[in-house]
BADOPA-360293 format. One record per atom (N, C-alpha, C): residue in three letters; x, y, z. Coordinates in steps of 0.05 Angstrom, whole numbers, padded with zeros to 5 digits, always signed. Example, Ala and Ser with C-alpha at 12.3 -4.5 7.8 and 13.67 -1.06 7.14 Angstrom:
# residues 2
ala+00264-00114+00156
ala+00246-00090+00156
ala+00264-00066+00156
ser+00257-00045+00142
ser+00273-00021+00143
ser+00258+00001+00157
This chain:
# residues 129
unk+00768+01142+01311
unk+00772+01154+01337
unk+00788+01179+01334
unk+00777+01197+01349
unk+00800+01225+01346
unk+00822+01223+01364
unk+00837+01244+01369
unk+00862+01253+01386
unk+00865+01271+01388
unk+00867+01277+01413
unk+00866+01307+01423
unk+00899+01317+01437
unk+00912+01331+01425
unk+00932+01337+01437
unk+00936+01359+01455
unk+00951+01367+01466
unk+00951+01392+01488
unk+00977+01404+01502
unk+00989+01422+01506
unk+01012+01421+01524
unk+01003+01418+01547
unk+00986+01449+01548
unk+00979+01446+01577
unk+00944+01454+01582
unk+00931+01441+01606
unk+00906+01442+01599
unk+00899+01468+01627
unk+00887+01486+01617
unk+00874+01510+01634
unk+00852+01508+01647
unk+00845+01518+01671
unk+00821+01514+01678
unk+00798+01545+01670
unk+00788+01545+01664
unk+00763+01570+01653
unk+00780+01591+01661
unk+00785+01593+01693
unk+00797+01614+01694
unk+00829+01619+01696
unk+00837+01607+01675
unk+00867+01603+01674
unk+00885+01598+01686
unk+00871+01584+01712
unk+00900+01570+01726
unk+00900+01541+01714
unk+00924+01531+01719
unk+00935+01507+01713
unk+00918+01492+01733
unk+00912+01466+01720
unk+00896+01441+01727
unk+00917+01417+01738
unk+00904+01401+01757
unk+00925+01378+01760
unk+00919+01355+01747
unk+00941+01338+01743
unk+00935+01316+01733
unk+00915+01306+01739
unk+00898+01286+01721
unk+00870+01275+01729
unk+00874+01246+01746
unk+00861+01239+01762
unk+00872+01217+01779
unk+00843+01202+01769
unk+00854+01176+01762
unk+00845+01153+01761
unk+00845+01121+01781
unk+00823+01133+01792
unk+00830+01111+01818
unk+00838+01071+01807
unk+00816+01072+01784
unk+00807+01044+01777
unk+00844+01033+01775
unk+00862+01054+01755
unk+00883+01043+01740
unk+00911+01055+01767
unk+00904+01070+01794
unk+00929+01081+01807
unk+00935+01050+01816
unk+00931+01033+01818
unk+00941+01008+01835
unk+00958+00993+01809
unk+00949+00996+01790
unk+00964+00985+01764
unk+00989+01000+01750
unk+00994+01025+01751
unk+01010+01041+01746
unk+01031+01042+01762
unk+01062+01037+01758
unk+01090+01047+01760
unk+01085+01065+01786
unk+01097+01067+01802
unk+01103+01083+01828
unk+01128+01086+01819
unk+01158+01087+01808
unk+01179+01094+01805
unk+01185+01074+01780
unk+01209+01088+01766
unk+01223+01070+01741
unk+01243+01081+01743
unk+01261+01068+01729
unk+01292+01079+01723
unk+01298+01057+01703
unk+01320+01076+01681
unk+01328+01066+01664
unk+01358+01065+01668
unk+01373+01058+01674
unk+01417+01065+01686
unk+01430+01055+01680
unk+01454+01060+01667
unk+01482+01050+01661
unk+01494+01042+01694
unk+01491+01012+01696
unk+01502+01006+01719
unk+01533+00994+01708
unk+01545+01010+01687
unk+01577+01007+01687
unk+01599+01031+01694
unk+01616+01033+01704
unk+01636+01056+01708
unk+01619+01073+01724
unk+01615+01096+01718
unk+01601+01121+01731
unk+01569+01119+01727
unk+01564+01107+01744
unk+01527+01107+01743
unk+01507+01124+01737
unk+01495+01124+01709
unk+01486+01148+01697
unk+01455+01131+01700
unk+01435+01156+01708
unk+01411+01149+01694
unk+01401+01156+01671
unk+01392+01147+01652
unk+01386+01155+01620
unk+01358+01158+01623
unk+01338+01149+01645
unk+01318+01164+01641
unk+01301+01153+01666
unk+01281+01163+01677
unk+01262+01154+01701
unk+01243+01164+01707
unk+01222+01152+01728
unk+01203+01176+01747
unk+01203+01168+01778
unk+01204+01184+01786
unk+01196+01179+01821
unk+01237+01172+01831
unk+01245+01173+01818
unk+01276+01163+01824
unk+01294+01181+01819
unk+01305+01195+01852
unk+01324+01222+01855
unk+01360+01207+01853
unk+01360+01183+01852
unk+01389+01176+01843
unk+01388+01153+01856
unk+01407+01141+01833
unk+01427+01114+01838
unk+01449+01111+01850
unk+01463+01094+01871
unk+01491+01096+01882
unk+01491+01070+01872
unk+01518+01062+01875
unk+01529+01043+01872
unk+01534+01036+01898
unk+01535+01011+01911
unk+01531+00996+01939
unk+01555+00979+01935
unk+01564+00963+01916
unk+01586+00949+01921
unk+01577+00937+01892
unk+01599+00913+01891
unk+01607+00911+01858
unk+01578+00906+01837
unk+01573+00912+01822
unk+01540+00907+01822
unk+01519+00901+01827
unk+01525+00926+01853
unk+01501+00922+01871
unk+01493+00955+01870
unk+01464+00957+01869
unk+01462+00998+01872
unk+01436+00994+01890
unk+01437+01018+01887
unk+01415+01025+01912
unk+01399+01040+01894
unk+01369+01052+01895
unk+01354+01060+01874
unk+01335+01082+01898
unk+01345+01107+01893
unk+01328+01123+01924
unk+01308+01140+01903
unk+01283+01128+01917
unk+01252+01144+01909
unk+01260+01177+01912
unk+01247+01187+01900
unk+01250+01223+01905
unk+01213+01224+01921
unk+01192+01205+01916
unk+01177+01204+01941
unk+01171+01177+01951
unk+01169+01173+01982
unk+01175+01160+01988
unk+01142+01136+01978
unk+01146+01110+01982
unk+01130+01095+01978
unk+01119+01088+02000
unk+01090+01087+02010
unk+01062+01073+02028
unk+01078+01053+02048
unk+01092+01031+02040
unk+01100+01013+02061
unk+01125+00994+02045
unk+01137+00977+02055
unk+01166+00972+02046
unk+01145+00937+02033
unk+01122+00939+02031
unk+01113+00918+02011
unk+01109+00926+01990
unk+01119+00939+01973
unk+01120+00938+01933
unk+01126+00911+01923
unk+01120+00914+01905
unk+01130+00895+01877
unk+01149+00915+01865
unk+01178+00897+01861
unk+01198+00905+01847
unk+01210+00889+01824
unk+01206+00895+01807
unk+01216+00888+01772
unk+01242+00891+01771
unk+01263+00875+01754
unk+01282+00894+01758
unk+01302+00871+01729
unk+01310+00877+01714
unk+01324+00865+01690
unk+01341+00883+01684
unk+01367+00866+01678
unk+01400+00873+01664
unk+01418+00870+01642
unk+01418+00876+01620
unk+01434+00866+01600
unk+01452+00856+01599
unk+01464+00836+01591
unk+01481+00815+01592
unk+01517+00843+01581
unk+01533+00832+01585
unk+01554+00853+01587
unk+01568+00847+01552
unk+01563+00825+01542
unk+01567+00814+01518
unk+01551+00797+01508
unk+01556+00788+01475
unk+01527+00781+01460
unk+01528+00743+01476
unk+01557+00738+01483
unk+01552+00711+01502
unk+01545+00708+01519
unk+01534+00737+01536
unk+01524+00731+01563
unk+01498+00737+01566
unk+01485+00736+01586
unk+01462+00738+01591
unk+01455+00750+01617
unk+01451+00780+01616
unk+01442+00795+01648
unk+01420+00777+01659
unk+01433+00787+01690
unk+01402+00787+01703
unk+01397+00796+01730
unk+01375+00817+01731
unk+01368+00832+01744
unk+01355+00825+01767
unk+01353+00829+01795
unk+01351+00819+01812
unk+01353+00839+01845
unk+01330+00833+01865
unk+01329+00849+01883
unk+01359+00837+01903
unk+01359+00860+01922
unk+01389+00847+01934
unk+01375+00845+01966
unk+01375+00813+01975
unk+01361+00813+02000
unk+01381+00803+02020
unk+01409+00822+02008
unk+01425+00821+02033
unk+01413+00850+02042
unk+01408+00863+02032
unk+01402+00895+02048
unk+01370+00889+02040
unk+01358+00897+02058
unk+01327+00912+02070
unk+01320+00938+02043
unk+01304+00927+02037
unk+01280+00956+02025
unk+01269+00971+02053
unk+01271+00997+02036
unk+01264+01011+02050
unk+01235+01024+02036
unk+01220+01048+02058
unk+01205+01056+02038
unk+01215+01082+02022
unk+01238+01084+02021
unk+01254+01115+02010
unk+01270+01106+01983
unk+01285+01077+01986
unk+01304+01063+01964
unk+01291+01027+01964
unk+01311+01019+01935
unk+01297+00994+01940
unk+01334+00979+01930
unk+01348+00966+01937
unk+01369+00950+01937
unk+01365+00929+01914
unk+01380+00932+01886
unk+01384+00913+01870
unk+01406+00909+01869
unk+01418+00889+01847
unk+01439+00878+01838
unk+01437+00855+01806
unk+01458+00858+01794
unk+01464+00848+01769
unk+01487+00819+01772
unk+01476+00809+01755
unk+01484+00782+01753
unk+01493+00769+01730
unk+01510+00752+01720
unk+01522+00737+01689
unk+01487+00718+01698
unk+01481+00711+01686
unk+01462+00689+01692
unk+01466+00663+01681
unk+01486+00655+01663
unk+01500+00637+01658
unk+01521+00625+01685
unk+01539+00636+01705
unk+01546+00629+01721
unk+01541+00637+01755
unk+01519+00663+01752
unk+01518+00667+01783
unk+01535+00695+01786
unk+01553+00707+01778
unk+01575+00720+01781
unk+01568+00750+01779
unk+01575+00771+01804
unk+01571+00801+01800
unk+01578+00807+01779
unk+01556+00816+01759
unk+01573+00830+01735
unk+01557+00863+01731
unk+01566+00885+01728
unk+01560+00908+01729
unk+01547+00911+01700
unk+01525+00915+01699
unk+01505+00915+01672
unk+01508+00945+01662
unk+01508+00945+01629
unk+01507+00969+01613
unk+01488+00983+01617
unk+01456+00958+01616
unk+01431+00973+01627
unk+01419+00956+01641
unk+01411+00974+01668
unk+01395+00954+01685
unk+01366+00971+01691
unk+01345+00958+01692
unk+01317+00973+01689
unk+01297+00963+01724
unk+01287+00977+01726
unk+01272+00966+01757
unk+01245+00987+01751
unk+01233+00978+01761
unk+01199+00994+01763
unk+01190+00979+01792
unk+01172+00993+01796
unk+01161+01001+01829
unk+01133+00994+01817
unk+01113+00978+01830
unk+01083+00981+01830
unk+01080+00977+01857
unk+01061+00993+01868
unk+01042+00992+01903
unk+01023+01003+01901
unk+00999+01003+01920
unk+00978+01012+01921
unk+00980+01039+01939
């Protein structure tokens, strides 16, 4: 099989082309991700579709789309690293606050006792049609 690499792909007459849309696979593909240090100062280390993280209360954040999503029915993913090699994160939507279609409300957990614990890394992805 070959491989074709590219920066950027031109059209004949040299304007820039848009991404190619694939209808079969748009319902299977990520609508937003984020990768975040949900400890101390809430950093994102990497994402798409996601203009920033707040922090909501003790590990709890808020995750706001940079576009907004179709309707407040997504599927939301969402896992946390345990804070030490004895613990065990866990990642989880927060259904004391409402999704919206702009943000989606998670929160981090010990999963050994139940207990807010503010995760090193907490990860969430977005799929909708």
């Amino acid at each position: 099989m070959s491989t074709i690499k590219v920066g950027t792909l031109l059209a004949a007459d040299g304007s820039t082309t848009t991404q190619p849309s694939i209808p079969a696979l748009d319902k299977r593909m990520a609508k937003a991700w984020v990768n975040f240090n949900g400890t101390g100062t809430v950093a994102i280390r990497d994402s798409y579709n996601v203009s920033s993280v707040v922090t909501t209360g003790n590990a709890q954040f808020k995750v706001n789309f940079s576009t907004n999503m179709s309707s407040v029915n997504f599927c939301a993913f969402v896992t946390a690293r345990g804070v030490a090699a004895s613990s065990r994160g866990l990642g989880t939507l927060n259904h004391d606050l409402a999704n919206t279609i702009s943000a989606v409300n998670v929160l981090t957990l010990n999963a050994a006792n139940g207990a807010y614990v503010d995760s090193p890394e907490v990860n969430v992805m977005i799929i909708e049609d």
